[in-house]
C-alpha positions in Angstrom: -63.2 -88.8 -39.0 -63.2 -84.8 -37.9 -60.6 -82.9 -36.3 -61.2 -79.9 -33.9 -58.8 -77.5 -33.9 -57.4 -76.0 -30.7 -55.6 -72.9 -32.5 -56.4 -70.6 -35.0 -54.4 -72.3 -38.3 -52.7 -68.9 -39.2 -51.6 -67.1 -35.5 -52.2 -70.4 -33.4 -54.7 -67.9 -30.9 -56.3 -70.6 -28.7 -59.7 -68.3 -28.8 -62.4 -68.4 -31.6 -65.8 -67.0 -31.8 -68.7 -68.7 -33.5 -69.5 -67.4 -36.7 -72.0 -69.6 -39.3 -73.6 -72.8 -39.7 -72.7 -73.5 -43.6 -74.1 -76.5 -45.9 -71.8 -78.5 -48.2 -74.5 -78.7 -51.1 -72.0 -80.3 -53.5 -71.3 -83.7 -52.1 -73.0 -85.0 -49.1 -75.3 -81.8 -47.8 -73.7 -81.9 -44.1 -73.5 -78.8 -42.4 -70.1 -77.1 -41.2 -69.6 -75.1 -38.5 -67.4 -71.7 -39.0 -65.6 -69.5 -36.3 -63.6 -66.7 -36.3 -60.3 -66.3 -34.6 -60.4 -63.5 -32.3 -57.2 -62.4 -33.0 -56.6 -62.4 -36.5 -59.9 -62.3 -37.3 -59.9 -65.7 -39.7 -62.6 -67.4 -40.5 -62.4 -71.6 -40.7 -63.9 -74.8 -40.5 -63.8 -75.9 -37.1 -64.4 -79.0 -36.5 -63.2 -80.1 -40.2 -62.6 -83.6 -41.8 -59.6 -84.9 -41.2 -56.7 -84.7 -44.7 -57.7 -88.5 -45.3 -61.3 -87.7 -45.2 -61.4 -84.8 -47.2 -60.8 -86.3 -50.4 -64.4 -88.2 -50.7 -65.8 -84.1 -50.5 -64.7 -83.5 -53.9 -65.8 -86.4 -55.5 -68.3 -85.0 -57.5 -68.9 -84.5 -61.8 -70.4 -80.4 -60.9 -66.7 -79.7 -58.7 -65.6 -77.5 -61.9 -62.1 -77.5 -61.1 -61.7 -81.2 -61.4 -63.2 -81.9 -64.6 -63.7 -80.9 -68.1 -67.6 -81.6 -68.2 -69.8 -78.8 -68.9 -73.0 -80.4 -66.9 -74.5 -77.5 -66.1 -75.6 -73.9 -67.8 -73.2 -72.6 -64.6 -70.4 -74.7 -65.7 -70.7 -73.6 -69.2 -70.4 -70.3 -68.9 -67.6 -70.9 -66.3 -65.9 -72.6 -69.0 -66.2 -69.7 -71.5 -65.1 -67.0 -69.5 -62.3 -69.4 -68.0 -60.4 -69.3 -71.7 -60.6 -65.5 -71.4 -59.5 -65.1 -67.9 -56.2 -67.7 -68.9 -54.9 -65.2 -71.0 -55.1 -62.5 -68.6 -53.4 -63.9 -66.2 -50.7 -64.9 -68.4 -50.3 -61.5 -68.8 -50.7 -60.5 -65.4 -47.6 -63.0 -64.9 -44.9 -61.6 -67.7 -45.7 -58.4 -66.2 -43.7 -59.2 -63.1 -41.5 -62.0 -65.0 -41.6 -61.7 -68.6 -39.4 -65.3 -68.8 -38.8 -68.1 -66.4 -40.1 -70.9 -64.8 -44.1 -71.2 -63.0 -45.1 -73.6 -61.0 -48.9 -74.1 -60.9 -49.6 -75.4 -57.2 -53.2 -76.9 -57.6 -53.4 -76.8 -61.0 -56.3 -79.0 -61.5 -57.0 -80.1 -65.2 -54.3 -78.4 -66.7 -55.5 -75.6 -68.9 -53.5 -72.7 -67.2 -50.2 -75.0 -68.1 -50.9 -75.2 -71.1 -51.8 -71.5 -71.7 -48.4 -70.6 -69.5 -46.7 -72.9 -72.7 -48.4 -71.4 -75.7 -46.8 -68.3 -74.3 -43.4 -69.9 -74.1 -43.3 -70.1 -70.5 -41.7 -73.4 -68.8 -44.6 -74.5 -66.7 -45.0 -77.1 -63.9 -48.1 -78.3 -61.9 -48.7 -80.2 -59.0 -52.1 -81.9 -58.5 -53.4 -84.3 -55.6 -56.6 -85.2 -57.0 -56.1 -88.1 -59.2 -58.9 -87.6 -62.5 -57.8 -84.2 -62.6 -53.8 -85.0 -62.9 -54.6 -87.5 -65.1 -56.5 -84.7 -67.6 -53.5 -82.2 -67.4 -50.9 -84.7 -68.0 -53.1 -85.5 -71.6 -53.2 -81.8 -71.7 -49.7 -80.6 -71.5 -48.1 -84.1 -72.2 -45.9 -84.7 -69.2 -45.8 -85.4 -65.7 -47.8 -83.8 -62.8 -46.3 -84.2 -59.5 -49.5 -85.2 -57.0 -47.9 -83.4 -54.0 -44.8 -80.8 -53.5 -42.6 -83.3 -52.3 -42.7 -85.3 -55.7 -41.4 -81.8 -57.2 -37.2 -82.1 -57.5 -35.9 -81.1 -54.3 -33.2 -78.9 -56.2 -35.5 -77.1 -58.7 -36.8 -73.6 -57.6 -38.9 -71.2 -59.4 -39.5 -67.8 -60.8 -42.8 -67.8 -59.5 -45.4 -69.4 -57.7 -49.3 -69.7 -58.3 -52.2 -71.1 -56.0 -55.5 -69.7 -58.0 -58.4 -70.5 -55.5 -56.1 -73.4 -54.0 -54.8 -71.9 -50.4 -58.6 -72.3 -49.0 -58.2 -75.9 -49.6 -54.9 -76.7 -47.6 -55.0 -78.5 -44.8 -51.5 -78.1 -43.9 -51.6 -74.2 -44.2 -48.4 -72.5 -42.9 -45.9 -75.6 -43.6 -47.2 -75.4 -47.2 -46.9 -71.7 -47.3 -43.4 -72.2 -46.0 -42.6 -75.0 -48.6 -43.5 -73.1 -51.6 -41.7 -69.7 -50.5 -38.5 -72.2 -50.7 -39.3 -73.2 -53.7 -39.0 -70.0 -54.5 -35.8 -68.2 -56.4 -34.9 -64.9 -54.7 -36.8 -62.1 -55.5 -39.7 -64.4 -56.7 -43.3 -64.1 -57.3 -46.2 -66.0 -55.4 -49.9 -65.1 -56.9 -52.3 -66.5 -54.6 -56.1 -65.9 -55.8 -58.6 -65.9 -53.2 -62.5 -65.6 -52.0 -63.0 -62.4 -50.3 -65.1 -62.6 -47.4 -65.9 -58.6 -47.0 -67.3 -58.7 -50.3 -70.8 -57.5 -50.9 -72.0 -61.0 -52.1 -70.6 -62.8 -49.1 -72.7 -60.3 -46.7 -75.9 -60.9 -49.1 -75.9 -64.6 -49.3 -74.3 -65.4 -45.9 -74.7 -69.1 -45.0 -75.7 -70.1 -48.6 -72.7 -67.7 -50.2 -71.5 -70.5 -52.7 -67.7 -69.1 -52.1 -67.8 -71.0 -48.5 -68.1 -74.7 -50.2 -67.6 -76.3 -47.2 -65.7 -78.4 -46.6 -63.1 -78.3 -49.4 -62.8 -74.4 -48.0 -61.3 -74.4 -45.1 -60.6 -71.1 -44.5 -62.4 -68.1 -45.6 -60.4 -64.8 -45.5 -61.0 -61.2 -45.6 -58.1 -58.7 -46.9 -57.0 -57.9 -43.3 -56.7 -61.9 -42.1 -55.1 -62.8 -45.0 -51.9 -60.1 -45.1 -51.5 -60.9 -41.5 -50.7 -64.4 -43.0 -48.5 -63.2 -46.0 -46.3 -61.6 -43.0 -45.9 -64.2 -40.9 -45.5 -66.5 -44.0 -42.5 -64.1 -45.2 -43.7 -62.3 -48.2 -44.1 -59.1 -49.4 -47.6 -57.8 -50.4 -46.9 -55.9 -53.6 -50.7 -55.9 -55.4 -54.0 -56.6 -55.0 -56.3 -56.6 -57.9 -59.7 -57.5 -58.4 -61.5 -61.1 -60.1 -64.2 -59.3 -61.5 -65.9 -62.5 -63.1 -66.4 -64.0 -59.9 -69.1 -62.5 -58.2 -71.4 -63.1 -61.2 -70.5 -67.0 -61.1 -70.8 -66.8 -57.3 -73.9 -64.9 -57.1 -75.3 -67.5 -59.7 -74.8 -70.5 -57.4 -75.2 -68.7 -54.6 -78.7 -67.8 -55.9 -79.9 -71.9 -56.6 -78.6 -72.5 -52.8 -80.3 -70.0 -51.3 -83.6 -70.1 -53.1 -83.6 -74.3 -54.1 -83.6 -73.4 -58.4 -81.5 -71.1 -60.5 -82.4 -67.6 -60.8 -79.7 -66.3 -63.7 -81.3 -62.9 -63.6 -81.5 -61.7 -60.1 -77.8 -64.0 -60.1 -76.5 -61.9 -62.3 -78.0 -58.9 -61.0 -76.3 -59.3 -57.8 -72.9 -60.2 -59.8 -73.0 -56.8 -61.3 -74.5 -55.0 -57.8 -70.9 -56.3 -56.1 -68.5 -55.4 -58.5 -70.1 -51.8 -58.7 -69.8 -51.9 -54.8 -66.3 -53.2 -54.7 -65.3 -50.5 -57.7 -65.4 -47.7 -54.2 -64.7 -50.3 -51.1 -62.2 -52.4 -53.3 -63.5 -55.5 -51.6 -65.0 -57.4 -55.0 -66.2 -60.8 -54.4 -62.4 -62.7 -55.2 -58.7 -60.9 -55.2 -55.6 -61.7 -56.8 -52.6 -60.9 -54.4 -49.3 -60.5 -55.6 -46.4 -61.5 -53.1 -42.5 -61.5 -53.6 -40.7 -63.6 -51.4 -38.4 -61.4 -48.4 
């Protein structure tokens, strides 16, 4: 079953433009329609599956983020930059709260809890997808909450992070508004994202592999997304750049377009984006650093 949305999901603007005709090439090869809000200027899924249906999307062995197989060259390397990119945002976490408490909001198989623990952080994670709870409970050897209301109503935290997990939420604002409560005063929310303006997303359009329809359901661009943080209450203290990304994007991006993988001209493109973004500042994903008001 699909739902159509009648307002935009961040500024409920009744008026959308139409924007691309994307294919899921991960599950079931549909095609998605995408419009753009002419207000805030995001970019979504419109119509969508409905929350029940969007489950059978990720049931896949190449969705990366819900499994520990490396089935793929791509997924390889993903994996081996992945134990690099833990560690720096570990760091990137004790530099805003050097102790306390994080809770990992989609924090699929587990490996960033477990980093957050090596580091002698007290970590918690909340996972819907089933095989990949399962995998991080092995992992960090306790429970995963499968949804925000399994997390104790009374426990809040020193910060918050969602890394490539707000594109995914059906419910955007209420769970926006449900993890700022969680929340302690003066804490952190780290929110990692797809950037739309990026140069890889204007190369590859339709077949730009960061669009993954359906599982994203919204697709932002810096501007769309701080006029979310606002309404959603926080404070936009950084932005820094996922440099990584666009070569992994621009890889997959590459075998979609084209039908076979062309790791050269893939990587080419990688390194093309981030030499772009190093003057626009609009690299291919960004890390946003929020504070709660």
């Amino acid at each position: 079953m699909y739902e159509k949305l009648e307002n935009c999901p961040s500024c409920q603007h009744p008026q959308f433009d139409n924007y691309l005709i994307c294919k899921d090439h991960t599950v079931t090869h549909e095609s998605f329609a995408l419009v753009r809000c002419k207000n805030c200027g995001l970019v979504f899924t419109n119509p969508r599956p409905n929350k029940g249906e969007l489950t059978k999307y990720y049931q896949s062995d190449s969705y990366i983020s819900h499994t520990d197989k490396g089935n793929s060259l791509i997924n390889i390397l993903y994996k081996l930059v992945r134990s690099y990119t833990l560690s720096k945002k570990v760091r990137l976490i004790q530099q805003f709260k050097p102790s306390g408490t994080v809770l990992d909001y989609g924090c699929g198989t587990g490996d960033f809890l477990r980093t957050l623990e090596k580091k002698g952080l007290e970590a918690f994670g909340v996972e819907p997808d089933n095989n990949a709870r399962e995998l991080a409970e092995k992992k960090v050897g306790g429970k995963i909450s499968s949804s925000l209301q399994e997390v104790d109503s009374e426990r809040k935290f020193d910060m918050v992070t969602a890394w490539h997990v707000v594109e995914h939420i059906s419910d955007l604002r209420e769970t926006l508004k449900l993890l700022r409560k969680k929340l302690n005063k003066g804490g952190y929310f780290i929110v990692a994202l797809p950037n739309l303006n990026s140069f890889d997303a204007n190369l590859y359009k339709e077949h730009w592999a960061a669009f993954d329809v359906p599982r994203h359901l919204y697709h932002f661009t810096q501007i769309s997304f701080r006029n979310l943080v606002e309404k959603s209450k926080f404070k936009l203290v950084k932005t820094l750049p996922m440099k990584f990304d666009s070569f992994y994007v621009s890889l997959l991006s590459e075998k979609y377009k084209n039908g076979k993988r062309n790791f050269l001209k893939g990587f080419l493109n990688g390194l093309k984006s981030n030499r772009k973004a190093a003057k626009t500042g609009e690299y291919s994903s960004l890390i946003y650093v929020l504070k709660k008001k």
